[in-house]
C-alpha positions as CSV (number, residue, x, y, z in Angstrom):
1,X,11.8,-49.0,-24.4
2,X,8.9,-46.0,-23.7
3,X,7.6,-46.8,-27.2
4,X,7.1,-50.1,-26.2
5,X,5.3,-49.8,-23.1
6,X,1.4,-49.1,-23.1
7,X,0.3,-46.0,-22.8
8,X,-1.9,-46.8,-19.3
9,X,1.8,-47.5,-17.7
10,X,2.8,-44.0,-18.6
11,X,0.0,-42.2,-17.3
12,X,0.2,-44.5,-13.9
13,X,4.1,-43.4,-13.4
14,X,3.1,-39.8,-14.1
15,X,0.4,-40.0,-11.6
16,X,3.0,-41.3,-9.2
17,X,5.3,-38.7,-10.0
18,X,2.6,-36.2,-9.9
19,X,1.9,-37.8,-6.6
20,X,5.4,-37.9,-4.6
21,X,6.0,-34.1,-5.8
22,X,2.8,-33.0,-4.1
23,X,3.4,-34.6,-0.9
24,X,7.1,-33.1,-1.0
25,X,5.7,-30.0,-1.4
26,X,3.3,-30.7,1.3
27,X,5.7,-31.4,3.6
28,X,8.5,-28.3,2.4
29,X,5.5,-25.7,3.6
30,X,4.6,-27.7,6.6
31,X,8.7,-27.7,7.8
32,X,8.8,-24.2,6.6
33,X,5.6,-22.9,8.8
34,X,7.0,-24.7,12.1
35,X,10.8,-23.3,11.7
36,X,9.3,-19.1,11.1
37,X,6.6,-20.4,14.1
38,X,9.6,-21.4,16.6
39,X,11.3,-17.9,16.4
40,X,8.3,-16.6,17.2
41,X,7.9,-16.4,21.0
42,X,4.6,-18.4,22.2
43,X,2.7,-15.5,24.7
44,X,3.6,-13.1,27.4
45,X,3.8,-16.1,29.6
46,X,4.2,-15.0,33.9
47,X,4.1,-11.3,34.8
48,X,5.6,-9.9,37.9
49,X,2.3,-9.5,39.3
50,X,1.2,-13.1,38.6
51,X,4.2,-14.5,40.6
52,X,3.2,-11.8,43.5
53,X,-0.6,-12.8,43.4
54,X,0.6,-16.7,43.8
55,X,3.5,-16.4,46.3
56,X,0.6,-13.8,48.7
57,X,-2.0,-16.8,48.4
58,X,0.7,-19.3,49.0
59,X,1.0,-21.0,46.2
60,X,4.7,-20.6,45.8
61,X,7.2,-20.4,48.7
62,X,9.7,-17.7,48.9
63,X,12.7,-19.6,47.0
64,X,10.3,-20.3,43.9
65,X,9.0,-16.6,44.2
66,X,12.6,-15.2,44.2
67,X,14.2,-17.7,41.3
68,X,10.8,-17.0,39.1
69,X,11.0,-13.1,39.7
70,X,15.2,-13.5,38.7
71,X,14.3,-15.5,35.7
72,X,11.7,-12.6,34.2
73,X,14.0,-9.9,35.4
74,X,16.7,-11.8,33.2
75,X,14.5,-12.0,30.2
76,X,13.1,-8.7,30.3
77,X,16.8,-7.5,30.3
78,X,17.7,-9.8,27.5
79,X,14.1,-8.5,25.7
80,X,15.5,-5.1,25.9
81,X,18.6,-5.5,24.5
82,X,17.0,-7.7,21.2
83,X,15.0,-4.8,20.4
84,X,16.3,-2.4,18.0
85,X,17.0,1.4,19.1
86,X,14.2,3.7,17.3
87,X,15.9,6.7,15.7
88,X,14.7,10.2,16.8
89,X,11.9,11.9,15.1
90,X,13.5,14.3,12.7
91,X,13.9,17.9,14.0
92,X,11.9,20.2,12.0
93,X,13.8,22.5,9.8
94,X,14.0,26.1,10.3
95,X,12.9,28.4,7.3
96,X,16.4,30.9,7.1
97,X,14.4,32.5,3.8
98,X,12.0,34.2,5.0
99,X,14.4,36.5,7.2
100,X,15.4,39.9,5.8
């Protein structure tokens, strides 16, 4: 059945294939680089002393300044916990040898 068709059908099918397995891989790096972006958080967003500056000039009334300010303190505390412990520096070993 190949052997019978010309030779310009192959090459037109192979072209396709060639084609469709570009685009797929196209498309695997694109989903792969928005998945590792999601995990990674998108900037420091509101600092404490943001939400001050806009509740003093009025911007934000006392319930919103108080559930914003509970809502960092919560993250920060959550922030905190993620991050891994770093291990002590090791203590410096004491030379025993050069006693008497």
């Amino acid at each position: 059945m190949l052997a019978d068709a010309p030779p310009f059908s192959f090459f037109v099918w192979l072209m396709v294939l060639l084609v469709i397995l570009i685009v797929g891989m196209y498309v695997a790096v694109y989903v792969k680089k928005r998945l590792k972006d999601a995990d990674e958080p998108t900037g420091p967003g509101f600092t404490l002393s943001d939400l001050r500056q806009l509740h003093k000039s009025g911007q934000m009334s006392d319930v919103e300044f108080e559930r914003a300010k509970a809502k960092i303190l919560v993250a920060a505390k959550e922030a905190a916990l993620r991050e891994p412990t770093k291990p002590p520096p090791p203590r410096p070993k004491l030379d025993q040898s050069s006693g008497s």
